[in-house]
C-alpha positions in Angstrom: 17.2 5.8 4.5 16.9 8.0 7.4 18.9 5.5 9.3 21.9 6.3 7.4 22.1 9.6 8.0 21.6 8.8 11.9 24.6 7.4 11.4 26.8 10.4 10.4 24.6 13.5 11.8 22.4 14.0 15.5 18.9 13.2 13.6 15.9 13.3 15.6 14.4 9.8 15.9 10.5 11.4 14.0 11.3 10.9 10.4 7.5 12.3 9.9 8.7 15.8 11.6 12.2 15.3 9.4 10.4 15.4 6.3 8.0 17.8 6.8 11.1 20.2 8.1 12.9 19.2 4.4 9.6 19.7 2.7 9.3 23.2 4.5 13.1 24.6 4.0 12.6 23.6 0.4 9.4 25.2 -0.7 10.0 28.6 1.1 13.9 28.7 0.0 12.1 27.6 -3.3 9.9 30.7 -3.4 12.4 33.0 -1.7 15.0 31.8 -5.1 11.8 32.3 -7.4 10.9 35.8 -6.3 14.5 37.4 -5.9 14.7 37.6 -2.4 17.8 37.2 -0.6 19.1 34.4 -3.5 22.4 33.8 -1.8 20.7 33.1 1.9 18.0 31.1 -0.4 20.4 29.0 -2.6 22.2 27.7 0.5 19.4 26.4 2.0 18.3 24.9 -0.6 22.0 23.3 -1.0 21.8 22.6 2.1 18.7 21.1 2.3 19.5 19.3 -0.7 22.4 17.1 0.4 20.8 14.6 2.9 17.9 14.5 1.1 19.8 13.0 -2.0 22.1 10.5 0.2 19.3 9.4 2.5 16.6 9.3 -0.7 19.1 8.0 -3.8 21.7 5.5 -2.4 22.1 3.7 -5.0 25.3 2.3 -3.9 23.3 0.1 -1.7 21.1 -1.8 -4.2 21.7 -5.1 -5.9 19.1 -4.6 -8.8 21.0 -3.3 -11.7 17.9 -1.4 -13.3 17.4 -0.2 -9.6 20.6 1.2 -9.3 20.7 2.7 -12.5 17.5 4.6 -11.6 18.7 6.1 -8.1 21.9 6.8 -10.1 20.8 9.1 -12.1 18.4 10.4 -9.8 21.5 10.9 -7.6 23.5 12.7 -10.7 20.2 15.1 -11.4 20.9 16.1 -7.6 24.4 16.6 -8.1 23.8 18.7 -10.9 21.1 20.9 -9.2 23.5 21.5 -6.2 25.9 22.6 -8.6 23.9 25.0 -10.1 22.7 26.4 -6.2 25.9 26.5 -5.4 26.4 28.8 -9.0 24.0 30.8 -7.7 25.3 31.3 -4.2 27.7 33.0 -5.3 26.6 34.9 -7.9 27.5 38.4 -6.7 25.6 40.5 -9.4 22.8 40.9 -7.7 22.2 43.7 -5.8 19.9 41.6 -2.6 22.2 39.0 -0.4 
């Protein structure tokens, strides 16, 4: 699925390195979120991080097996969902840390 996104965005060619990178950003934005510290800064990575990683792992526009599709749907619409709620919490002022 990385293909795709080579398609729209300058991705390096080591999908290996990509991942890990994604897997990285998420678990210390993750923790950051978790523990209070800078949630803004943390929330957008995560949203941000989030994005590609739910149209390069959850096209499921692209599939021709109904029960398939139906699985990376709502896959896709749990994602959705979660970037909404980052986003919520992007900017959510009311804390006192940005």
């Amino acid at each position: 699925m990385l293909a795709a996104l080579r398609k729209v965005a300058p991705v390096p060619n080591d999908d290996e390195l990509i991942v890990r990178a994604n897997g990285a950003v998420q678990a210390f934005a993750g923790a950051t979120l978790a523990l209070g510290l800078y949630p803004r800064v943390s929330a957008l990575a995560l949203a941000g991080s989030l994005v590609p990683t739910t149209v390069a792992g959850h096209g499921f526009w692209s599939l021709e097996v109904p029960t398939a599709r139906k699985m990376q749907r709502v896959q896709f619409q749990k994602n959705v969902a979660m970037l909404g709620g980052l986003l919520y919490a992007a900017r959510d002022t009311s804390t006192s840390r940005s």
